[in-house]
TORKOL-4160 file (C-alpha; in steps of 0.2 Angstrom, whole numbers, padded with zeros to 4 digits, m for minus):
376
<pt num="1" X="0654" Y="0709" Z="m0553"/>
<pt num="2" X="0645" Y="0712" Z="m0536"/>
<pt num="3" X="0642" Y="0733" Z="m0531"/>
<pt num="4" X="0645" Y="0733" Z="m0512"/>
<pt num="5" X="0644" Y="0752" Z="m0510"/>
<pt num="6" X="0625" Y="0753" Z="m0508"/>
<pt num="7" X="0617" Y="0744" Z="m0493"/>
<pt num="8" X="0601" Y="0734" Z="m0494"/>
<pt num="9" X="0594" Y="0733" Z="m0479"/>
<pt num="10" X="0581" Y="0716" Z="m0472"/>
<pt num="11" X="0564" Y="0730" Z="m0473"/>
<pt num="12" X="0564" Y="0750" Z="m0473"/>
<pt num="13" X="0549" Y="0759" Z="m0470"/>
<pt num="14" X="0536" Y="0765" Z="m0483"/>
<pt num="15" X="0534" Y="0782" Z="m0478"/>
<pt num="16" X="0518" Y="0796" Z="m0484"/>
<pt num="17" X="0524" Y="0812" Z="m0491"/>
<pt num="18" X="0530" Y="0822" Z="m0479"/>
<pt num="19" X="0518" Y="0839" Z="m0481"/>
<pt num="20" X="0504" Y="0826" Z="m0483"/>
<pt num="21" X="0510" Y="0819" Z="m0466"/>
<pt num="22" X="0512" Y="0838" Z="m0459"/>
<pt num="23" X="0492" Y="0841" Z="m0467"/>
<pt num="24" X="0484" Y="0829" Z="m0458"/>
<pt num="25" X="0495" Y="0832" Z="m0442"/>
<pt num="26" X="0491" Y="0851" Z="m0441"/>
<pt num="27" X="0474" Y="0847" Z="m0434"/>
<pt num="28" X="0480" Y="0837" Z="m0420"/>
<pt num="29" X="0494" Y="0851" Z="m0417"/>
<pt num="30" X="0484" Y="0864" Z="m0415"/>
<pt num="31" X="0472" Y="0855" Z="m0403"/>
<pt num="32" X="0484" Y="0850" Z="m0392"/>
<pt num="33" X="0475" Y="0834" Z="m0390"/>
<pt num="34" X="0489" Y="0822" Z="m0395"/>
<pt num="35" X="0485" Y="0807" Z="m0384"/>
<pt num="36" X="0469" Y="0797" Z="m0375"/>
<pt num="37" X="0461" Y="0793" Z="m0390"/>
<pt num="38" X="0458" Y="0809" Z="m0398"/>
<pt num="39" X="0449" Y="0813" Z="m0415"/>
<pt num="40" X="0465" Y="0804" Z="m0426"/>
<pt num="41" X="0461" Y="0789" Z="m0417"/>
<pt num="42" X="0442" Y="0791" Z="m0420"/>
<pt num="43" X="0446" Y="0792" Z="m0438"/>
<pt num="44" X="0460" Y="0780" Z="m0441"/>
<pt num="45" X="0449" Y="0767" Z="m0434"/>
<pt num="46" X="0433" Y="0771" Z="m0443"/>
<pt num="47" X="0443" Y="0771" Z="m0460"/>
<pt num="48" X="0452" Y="0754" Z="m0454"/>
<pt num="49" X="0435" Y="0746" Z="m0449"/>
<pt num="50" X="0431" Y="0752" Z="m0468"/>
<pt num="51" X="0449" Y="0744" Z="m0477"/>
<pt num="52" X="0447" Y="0726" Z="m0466"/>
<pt num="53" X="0430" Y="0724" Z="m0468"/>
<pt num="54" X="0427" Y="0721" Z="m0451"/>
<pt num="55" X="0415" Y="0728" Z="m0438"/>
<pt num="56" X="0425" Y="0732" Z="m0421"/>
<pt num="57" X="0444" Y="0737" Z="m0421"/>
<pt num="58" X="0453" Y="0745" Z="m0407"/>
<pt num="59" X="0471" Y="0755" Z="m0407"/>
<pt num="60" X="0485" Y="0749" Z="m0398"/>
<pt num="61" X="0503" Y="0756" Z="m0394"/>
<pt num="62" X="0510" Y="0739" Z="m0400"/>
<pt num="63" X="0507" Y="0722" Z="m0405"/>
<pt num="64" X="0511" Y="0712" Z="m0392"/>
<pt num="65" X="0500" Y="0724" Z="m0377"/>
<pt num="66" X="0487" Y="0722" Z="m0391"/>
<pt num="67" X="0488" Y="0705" Z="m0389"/>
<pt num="68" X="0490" Y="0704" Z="m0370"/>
<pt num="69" X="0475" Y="0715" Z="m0369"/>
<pt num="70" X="0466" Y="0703" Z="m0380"/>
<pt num="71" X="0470" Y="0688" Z="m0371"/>
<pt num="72" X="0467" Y="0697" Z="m0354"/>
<pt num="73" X="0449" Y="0705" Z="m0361"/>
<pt num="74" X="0444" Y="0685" Z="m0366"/>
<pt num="75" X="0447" Y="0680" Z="m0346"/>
<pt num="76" X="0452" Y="0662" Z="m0351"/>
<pt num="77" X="0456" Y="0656" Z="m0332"/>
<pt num="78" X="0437" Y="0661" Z="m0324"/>
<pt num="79" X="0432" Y="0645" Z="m0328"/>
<pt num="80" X="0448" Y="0636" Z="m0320"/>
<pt num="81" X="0449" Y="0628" Z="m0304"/>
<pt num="82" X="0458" Y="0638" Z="m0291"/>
<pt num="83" X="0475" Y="0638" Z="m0294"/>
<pt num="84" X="0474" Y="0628" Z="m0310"/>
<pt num="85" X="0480" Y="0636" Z="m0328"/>
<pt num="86" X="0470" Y="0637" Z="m0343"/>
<pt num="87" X="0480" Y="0629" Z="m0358"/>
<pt num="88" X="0482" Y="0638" Z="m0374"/>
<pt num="89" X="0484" Y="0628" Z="m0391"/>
<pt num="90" X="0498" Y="0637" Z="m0402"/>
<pt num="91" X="0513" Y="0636" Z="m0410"/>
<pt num="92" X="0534" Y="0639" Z="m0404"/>
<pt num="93" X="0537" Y="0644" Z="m0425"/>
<pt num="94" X="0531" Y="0662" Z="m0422"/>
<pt num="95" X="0539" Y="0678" Z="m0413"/>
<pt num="96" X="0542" Y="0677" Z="m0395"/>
<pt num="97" X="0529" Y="0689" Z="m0392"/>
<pt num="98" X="0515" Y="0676" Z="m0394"/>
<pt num="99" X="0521" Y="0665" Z="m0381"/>
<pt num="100" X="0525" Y="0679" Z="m0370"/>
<pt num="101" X="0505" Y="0687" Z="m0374"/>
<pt num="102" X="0499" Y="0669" Z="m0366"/>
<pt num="103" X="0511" Y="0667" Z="m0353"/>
<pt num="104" X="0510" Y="0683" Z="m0346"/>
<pt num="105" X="0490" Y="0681" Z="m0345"/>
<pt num="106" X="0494" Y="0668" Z="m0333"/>
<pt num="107" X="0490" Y="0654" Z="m0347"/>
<pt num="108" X="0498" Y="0637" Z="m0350"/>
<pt num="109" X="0504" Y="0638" Z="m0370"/>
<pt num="110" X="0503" Y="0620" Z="m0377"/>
<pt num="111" X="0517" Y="0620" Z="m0393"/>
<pt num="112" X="0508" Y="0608" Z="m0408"/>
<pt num="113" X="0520" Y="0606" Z="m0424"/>
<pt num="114" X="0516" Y="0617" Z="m0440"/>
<pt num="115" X="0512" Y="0610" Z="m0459"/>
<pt num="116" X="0527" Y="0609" Z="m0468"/>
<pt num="117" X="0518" Y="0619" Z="m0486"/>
<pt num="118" X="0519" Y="0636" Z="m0478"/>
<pt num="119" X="0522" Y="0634" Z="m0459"/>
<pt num="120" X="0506" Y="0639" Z="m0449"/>
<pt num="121" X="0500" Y="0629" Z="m0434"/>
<pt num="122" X="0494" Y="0610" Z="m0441"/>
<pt num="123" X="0476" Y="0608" Z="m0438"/>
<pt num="124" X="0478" Y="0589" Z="m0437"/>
<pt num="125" X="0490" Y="0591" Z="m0421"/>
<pt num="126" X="0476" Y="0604" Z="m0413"/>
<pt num="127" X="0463" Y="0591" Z="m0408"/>
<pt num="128" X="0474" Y="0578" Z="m0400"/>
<pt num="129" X="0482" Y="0591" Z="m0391"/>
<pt num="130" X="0465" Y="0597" Z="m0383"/>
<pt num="131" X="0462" Y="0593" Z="m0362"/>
<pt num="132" X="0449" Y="0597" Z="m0350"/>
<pt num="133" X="0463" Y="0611" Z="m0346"/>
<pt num="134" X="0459" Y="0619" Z="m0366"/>
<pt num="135" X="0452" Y="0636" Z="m0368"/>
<pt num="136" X="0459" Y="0644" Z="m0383"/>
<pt num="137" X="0468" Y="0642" Z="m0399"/>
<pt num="138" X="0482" Y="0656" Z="m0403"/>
<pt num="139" X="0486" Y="0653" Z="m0419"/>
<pt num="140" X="0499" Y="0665" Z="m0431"/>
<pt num="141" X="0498" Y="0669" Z="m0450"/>
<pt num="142" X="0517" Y="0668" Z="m0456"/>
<pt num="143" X="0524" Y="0679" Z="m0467"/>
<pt num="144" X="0506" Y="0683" Z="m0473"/>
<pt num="145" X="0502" Y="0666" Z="m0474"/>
<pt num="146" X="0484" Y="0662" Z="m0468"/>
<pt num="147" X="0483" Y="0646" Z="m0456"/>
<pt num="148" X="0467" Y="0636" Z="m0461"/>
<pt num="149" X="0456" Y="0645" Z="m0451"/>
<pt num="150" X="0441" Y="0633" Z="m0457"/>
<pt num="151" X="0448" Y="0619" Z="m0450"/>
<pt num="152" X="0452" Y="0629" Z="m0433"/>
<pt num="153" X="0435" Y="0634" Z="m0434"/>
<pt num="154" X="0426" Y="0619" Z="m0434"/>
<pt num="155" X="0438" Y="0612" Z="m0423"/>
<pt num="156" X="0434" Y="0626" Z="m0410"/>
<pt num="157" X="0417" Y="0626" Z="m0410"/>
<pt num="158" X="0417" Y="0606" Z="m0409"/>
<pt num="159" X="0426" Y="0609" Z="m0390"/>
<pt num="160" X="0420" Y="0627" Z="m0388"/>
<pt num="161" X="0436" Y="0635" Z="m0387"/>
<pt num="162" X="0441" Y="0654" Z="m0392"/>
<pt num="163" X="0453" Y="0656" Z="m0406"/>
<pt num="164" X="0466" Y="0672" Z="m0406"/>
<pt num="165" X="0474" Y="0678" Z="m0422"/>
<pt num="166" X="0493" Y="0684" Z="m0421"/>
<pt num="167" X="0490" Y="0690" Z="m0437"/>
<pt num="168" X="0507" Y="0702" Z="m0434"/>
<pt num="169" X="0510" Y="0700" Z="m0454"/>
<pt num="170" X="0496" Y="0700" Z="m0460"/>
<pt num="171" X="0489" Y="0715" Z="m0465"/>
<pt num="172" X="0479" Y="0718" Z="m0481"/>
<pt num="173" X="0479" Y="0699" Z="m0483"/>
<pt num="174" X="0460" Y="0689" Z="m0489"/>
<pt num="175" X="0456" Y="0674" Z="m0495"/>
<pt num="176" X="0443" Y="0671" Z="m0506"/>
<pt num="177" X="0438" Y="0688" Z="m0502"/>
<pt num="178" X="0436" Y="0689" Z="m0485"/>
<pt num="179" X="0452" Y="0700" Z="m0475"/>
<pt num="180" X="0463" Y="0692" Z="m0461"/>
<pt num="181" X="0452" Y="0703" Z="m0448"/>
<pt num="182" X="0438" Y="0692" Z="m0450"/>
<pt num="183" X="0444" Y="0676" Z="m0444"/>
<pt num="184" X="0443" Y="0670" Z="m0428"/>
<pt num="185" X="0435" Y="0678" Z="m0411"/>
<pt num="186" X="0449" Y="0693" Z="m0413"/>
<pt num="187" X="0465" Y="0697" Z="m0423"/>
<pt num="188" X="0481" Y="0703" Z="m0421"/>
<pt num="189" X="0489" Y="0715" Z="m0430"/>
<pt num="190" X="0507" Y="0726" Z="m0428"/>
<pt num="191" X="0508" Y="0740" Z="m0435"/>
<pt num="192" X="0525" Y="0741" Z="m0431"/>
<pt num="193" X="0537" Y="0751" Z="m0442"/>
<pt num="194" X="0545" Y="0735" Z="m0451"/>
<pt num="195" X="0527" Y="0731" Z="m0457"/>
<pt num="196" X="0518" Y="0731" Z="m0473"/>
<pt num="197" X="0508" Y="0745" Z="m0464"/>
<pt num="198" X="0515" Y="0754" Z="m0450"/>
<pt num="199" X="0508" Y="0768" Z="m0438"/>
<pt num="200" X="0527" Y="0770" Z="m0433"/>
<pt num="201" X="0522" Y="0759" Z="m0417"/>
<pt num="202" X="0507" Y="0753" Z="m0415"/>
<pt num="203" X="0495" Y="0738" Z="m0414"/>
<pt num="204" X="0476" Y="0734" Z="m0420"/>
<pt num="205" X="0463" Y="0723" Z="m0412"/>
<pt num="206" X="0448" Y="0716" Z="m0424"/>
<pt num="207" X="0436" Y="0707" Z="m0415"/>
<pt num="208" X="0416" Y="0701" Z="m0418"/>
<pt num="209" X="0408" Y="0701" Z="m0400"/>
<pt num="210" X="0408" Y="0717" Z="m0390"/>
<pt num="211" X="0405" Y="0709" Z="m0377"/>
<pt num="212" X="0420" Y="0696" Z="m0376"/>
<pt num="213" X="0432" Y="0711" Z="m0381"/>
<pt num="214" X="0422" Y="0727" Z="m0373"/>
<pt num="215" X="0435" Y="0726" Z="m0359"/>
<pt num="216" X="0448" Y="0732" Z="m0371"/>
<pt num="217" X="0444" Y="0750" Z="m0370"/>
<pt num="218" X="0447" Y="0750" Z="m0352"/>
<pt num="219" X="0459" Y="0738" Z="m0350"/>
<pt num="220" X="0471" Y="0748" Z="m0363"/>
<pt num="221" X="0471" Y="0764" Z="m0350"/>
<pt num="222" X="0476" Y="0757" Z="m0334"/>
<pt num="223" X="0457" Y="0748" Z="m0333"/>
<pt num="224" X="0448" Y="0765" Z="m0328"/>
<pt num="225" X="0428" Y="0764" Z="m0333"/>
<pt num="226" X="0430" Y="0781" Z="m0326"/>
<pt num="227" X="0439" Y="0795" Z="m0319"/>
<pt num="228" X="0436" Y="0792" Z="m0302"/>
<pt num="229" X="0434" Y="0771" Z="m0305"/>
<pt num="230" X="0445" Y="0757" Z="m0312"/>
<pt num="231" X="0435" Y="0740" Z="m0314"/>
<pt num="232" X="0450" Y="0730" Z="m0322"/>
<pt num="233" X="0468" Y="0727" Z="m0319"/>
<pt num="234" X="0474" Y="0736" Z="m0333"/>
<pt num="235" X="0491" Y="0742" Z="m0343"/>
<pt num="236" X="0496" Y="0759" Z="m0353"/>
<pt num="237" X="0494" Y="0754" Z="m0370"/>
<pt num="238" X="0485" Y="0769" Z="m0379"/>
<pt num="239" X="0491" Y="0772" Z="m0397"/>
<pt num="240" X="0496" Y="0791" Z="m0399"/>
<pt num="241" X="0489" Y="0803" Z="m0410"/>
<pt num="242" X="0504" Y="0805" Z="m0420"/>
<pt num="243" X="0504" Y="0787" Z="m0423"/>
<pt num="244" X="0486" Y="0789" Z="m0428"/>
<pt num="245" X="0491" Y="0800" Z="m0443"/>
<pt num="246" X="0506" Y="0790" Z="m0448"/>
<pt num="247" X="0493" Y="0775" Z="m0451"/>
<pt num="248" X="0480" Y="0786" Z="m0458"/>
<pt num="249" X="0492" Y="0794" Z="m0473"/>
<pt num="250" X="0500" Y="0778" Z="m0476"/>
<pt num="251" X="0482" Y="0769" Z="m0477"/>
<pt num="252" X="0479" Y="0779" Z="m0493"/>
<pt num="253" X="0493" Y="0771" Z="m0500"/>
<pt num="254" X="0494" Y="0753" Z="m0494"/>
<pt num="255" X="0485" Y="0747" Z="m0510"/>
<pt num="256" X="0503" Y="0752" Z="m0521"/>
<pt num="257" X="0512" Y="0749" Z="m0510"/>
<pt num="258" X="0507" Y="0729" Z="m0512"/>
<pt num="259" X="0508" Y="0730" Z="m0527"/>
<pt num="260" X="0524" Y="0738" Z="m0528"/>
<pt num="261" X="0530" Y="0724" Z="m0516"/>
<pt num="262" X="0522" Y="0710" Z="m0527"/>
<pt num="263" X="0532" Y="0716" Z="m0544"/>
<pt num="264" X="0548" Y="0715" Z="m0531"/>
<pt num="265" X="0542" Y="0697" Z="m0526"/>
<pt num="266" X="0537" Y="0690" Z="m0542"/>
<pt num="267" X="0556" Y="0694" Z="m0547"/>
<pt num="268" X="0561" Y="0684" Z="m0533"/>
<pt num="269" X="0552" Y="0670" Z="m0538"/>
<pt num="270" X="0556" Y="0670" Z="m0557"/>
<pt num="271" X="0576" Y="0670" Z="m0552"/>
<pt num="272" X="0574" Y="0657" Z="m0539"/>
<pt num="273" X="0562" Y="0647" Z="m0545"/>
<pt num="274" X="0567" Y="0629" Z="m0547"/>
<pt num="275" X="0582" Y="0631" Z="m0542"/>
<pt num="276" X="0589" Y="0613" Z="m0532"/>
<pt num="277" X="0589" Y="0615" Z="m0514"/>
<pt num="278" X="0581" Y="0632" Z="m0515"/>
<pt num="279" X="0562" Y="0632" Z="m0511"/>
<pt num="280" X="0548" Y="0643" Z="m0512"/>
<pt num="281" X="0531" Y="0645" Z="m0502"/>
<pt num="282" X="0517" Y="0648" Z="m0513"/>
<pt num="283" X="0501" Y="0654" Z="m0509"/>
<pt num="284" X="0485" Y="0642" Z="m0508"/>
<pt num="285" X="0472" Y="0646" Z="m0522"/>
<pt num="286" X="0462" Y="0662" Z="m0517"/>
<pt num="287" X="0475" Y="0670" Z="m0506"/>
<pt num="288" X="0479" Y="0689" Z="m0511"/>
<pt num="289" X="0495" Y="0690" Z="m0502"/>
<pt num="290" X="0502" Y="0706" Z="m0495"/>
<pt num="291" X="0521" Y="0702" Z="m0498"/>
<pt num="292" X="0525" Y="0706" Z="m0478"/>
<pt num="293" X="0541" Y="0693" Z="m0481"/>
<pt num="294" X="0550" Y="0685" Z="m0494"/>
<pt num="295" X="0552" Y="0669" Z="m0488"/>
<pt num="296" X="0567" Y="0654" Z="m0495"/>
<pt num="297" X="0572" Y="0639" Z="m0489"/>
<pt num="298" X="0589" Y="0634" Z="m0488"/>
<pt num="299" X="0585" Y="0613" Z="m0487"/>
<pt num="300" X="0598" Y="0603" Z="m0498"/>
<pt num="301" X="0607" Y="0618" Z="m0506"/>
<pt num="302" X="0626" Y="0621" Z="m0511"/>
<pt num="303" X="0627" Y="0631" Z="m0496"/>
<pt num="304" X="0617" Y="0633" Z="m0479"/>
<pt num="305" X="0604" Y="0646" Z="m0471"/>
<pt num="306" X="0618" Y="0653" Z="m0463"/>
<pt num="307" X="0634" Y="0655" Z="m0475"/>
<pt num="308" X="0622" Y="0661" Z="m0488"/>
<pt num="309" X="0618" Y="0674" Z="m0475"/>
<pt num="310" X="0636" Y="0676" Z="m0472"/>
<pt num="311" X="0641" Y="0680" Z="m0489"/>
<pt num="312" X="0626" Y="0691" Z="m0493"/>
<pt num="313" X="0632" Y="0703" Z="m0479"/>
<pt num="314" X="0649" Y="0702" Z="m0486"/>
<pt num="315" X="0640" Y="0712" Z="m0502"/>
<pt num="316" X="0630" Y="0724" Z="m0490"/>
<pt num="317" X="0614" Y="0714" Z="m0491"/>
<pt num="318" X="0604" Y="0711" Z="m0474"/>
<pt num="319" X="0593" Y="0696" Z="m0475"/>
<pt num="320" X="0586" Y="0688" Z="m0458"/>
<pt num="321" X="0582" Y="0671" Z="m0450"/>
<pt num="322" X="0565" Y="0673" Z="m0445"/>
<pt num="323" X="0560" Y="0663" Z="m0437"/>
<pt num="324" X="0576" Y="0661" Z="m0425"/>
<pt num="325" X="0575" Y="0652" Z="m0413"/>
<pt num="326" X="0558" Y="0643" Z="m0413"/>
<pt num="327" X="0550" Y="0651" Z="m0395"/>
<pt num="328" X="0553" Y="0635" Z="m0384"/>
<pt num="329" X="0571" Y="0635" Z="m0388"/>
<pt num="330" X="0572" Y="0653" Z="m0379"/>
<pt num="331" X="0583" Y="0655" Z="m0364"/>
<pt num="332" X="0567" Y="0660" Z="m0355"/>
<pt num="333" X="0556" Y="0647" Z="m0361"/>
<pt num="334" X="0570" Y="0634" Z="m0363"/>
<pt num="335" X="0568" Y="0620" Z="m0346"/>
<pt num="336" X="0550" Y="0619" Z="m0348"/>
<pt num="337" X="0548" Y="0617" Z="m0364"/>
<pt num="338" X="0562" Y="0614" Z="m0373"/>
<pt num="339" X="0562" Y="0597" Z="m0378"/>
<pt num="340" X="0545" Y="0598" Z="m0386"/>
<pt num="341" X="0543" Y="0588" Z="m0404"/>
<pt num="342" X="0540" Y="0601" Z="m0416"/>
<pt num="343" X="0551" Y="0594" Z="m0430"/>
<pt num="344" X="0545" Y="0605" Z="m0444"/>
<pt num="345" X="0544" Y="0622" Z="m0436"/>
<pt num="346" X="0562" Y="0616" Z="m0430"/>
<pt num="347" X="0569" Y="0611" Z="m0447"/>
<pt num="348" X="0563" Y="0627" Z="m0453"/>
<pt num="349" X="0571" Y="0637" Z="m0442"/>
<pt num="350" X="0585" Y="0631" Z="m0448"/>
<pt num="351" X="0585" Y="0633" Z="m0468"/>
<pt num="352" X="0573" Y="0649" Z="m0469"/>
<pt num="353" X="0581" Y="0663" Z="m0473"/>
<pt num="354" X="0569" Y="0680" Z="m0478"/>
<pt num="355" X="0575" Y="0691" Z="m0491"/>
<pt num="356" X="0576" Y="0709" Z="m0490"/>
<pt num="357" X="0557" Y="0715" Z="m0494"/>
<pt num="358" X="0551" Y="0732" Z="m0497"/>
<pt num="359" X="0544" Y="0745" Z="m0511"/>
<pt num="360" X="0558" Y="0752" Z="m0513"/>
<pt num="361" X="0569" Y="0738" Z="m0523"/>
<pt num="362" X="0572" Y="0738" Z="m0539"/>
<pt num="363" X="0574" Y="0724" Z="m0550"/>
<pt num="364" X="0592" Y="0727" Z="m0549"/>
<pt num="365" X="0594" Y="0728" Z="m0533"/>
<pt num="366" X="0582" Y="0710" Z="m0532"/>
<pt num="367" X="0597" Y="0703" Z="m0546"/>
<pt num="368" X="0610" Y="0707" Z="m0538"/>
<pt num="369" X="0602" Y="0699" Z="m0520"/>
<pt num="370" X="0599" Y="0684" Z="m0530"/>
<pt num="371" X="0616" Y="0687" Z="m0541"/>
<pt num="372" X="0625" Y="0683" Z="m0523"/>
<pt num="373" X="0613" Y="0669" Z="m0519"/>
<pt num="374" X="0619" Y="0660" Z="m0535"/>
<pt num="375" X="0635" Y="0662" Z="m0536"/>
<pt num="376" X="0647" Y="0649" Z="m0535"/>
């Protein structure tokens, strides 16, 4: 017997308490000073600098300016011919926003298939995909999945290219001790509301060199170096202060929260496991996984992605295809390059189906997800 009064939604936000909220806010309400990088910001980022391990971070309105910003700080086409693009090495099985981030820098993206064990950009592809035209790698982490940023690593500093994180789900995440922010020239992180941690709205650069990315801090406030001088081309991309304490409180907490999100995945796993036509991703050895998706693929099953989709909405349970479709097959990106051979990211575009993830799920509420997922 299925419930279908209560609603299970794809994500919901993890939320501080509210008078802890109010607390933290009341400083910034009484100062007035609720924008342009005020002492929130200054905090939040000393105490992210702290949690990633990293040196250098800077706050960000959303994810995908913060990776515009990033790409724009790096300058990719000054060493280009006139009128020539510089070519970008990444992957279509990611969100739109990648591909838009290196487009919109004026960049030529370069789509390489991903590895079929958790759907990351294949480092075999990267290499034989390099020109004379190469300046970067933009790679993404999916669903908290690291790519293999040793082998991008070597293979970058082989044809001294820069590598760019999107690592949009990943959060909180190391491997063998050393956190997502690390990896790379610079990271990517959203801190969008949907996310394992969330400002509300909001994105977070980590970078190494200050001096590759010490343009970010200009470029984020319509390029000014001053109040009378703008040296760079710049955007409106300035986190707010209230965004600021939303990630400060829910810092404090991201810790339970995993682990509160692991207990939901582990019963996932243990009901699904196994299961023909039904598979898993698994983490590699010395991943701590921050649980930002529950990912399955629908490859061989009784039923498709999509009519299992259908008949979990028929019980009031939201899953998502994600990702859907791979960025090439957009309307926008479509004629150009459409009929690129990505076969993997393709297939799993197709069959992956991510489960509703977040604290507050019970294991009934997992059951009964998985209850309908079963059924016959």
């Amino acid at each position: 017997m299925f419930f279908v009064d209560k609603r299970i939604n794809v994500t919901r936000s993890s939320m501080p308490d509210f008078e802890e909220y109010i607390e933290e806010l009341r400083p910034v309400w009484e100062s007035r000073w609720i924008s342009n990088r005020g002492a929130a910001s200054v905090k939040f980022e000393e105490e992210l600098k702290r949690y990633l391990g990293c040196e250098n971070v800077w706050l960000f309105a959303n994810g995908h300016v913060a990776m515009e910003v990033a790409l724009q700080s790096l300058d990719l086409n000054s060493g280009m011919p006139e009128g020539v693009r510089g070519e970008v090495i990444t992957t279509p099985y990611t969100h739109i926003s990648t591909t838009e981030a290196i487009v919109r820098n004026g960049l030529e993206p370069v789509f390489v298939d991903v590895k079929e064990d958790n759907y990351t950009i294949d480092p075999e592809l990267i290499e034989s995909a390099i020109t004379e035209r190469t300046v970067a790698i933009v790679g993404t982490h999916v669903y908290g999945f690291l790519c293999d940023t040793k082998a991008i690593d070597a293979i970058a500093k082989k044809h001294g290219l820069k590598v760019v994180y999107d690592a949009a789900h990943a959060f909180g995440v190391t491997l063998n001790g050393t956190g997502a922010a690390n990896f790379g020239d610079a990271a990517m992180f959203s801190t969008h509301a949907t996310k394992v941690f969330h400002t509300i709205e909001g994105g977070v650069v980590a970078y190494k060199d200050e001096k590759l990315f010490g343009s970010m801090q200009n470029i984020v406030n319509f390029g000014f170096t001053s109040q009378e001088e703008a040296m760079y081309i710049g955007t409106n991309a300035r986190m707010n202060e209230f965004e600021a304490v939303m990630g400060i409180c829910n810092l404090r907490h991201l810790d339970e929260e995993i682990a509160r999100r692991k207990a939901v995945g582990d019963r996932y796993t243990e009901r699904l496991s196994g299961k023909a036509g039904i598979k898993l991703i698994e983490p590699e050895k010395g991943l701590v996984w921050n649980y930002a998706y529950y990912p399955v693929l629908f490859d061989g099953y009784k039923d498709s992605r999509d009519q299992v989709k259908a008949r979990l909405e028929a019980h009031n349970i939201f899953a998502r295809k994600y990702f859907y479709p791979i960025t090439t097959k957009y309307s926008c990106f479509a004629e150009k390059y459409g009929s690129v051979n990505v076969p993997i990211a393709a297939h799993a575009a197709e069959t992956v189906l991510t489960l509703p993830m977040y604290s507050e799920l019970t294991t009934e509420d997992v059951d009964r997800i998985c209850d309908v997922i079963l059924s016959d």
